[in-house]
C-alpha positions as CSV (number, residue, x, y, z in Angstrom):
1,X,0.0,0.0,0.0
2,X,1.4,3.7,-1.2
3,X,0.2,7.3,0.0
4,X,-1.7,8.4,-2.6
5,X,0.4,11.4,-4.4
6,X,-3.2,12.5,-4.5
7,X,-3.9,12.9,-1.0
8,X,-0.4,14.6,-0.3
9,X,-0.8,17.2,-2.6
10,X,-4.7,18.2,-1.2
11,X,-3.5,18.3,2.2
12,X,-5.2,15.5,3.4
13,X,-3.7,15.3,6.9
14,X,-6.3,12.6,8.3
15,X,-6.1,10.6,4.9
16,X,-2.1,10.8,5.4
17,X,-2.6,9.9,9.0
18,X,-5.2,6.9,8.2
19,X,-2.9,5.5,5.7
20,X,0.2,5.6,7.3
21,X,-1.1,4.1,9.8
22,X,-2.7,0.7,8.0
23,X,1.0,0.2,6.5
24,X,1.3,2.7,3.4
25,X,5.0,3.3,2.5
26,X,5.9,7.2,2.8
27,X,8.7,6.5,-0.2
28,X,6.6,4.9,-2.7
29,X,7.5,6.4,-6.0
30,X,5.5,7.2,-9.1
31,X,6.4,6.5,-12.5
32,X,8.0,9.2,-13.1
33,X,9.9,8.5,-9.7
34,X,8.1,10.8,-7.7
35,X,7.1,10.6,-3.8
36,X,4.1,11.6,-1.9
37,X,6.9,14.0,-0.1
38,X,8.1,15.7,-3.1
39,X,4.3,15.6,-4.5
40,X,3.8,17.3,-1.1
41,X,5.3,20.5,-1.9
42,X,1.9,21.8,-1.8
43,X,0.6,20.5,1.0
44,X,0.4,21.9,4.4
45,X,3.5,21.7,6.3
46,X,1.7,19.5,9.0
47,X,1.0,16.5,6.2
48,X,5.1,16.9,5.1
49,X,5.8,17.0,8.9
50,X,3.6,13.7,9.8
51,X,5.3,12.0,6.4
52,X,9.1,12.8,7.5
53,X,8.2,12.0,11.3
54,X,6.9,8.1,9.6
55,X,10.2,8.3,7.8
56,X,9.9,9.6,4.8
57,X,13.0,10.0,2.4
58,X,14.1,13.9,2.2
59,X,17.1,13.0,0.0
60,X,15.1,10.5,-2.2
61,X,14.6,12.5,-6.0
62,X,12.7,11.9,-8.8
63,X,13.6,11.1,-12.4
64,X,15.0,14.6,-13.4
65,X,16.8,14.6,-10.1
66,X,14.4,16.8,-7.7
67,X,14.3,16.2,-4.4
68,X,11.7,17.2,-2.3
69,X,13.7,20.4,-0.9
70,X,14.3,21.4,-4.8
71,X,10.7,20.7,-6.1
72,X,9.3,22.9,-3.3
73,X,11.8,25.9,-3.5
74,X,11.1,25.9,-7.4
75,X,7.5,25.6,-6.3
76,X,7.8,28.7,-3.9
77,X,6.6,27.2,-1.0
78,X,9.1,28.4,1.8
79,X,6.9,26.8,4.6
80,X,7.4,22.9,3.5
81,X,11.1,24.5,2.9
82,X,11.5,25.3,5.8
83,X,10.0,22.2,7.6
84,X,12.3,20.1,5.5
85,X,15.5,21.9,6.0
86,X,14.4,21.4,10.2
87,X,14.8,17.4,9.4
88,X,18.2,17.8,7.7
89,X,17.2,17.9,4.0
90,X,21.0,18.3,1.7
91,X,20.9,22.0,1.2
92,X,23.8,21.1,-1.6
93,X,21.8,18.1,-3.6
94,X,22.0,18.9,-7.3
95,X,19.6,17.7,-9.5
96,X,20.2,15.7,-12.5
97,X,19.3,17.6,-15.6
98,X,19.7,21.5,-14.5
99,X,23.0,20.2,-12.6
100,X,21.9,23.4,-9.6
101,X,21.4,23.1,-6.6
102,X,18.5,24.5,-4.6
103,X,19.8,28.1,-5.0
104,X,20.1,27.5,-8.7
105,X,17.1,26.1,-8.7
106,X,15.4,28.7,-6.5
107,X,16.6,31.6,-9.2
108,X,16.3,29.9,-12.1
């Protein structure tokens, strides 16, 4: 069972909650490679916080090389930012395509 990408990007904290807690895995990826967290980037902070504090992946990145730190900065969302960088998130992960990091990223 998988988080639905679905359900992280609505901020559905209860849904997050409910499946997390019947055995859905926080790093499933997409096809594209792609994780509820770094679908999450436009979620409420308290739906990223509950993923992370099940163990969630912040360094896992998705086919282009996006981690969740990178898709949310590009994203302008400096409140998930900011609750990822609090659980250690590599400020200095490049991604695989743009070759920037999330200040590179951030401007571009």
């Amino acid at each position: 069972m998988y988080i639905s990408n679905k359900s992280s990007e609505r901020g559905n904290v209860d849904v997050v909650i409910l499946l997390i807690a019947h055995g859905a895995d926080v790093n499933a990826q997409s096809a594209s490679c792609n994780t509820p967290l770094i679908y999450g980037r436009a979620a409420e902070h308290e739906e990223v916080r509950v993923s992370l504090d099940s163990g969630a992946d912040v360094e896992d990145h998705n086919e282009i090389g996006y981690t969740p730190l990178i898709n949310t900065a590009s994203a302008g969302h400096i409140h998930i930012a900011k609750v990822l960088l609090e659980h250690k998130n590599g400020i200095n992960t490049r991604s695989n395509i743009f070759e920037k990091n999330i200040i590179g990223v951030g401007l571009f």
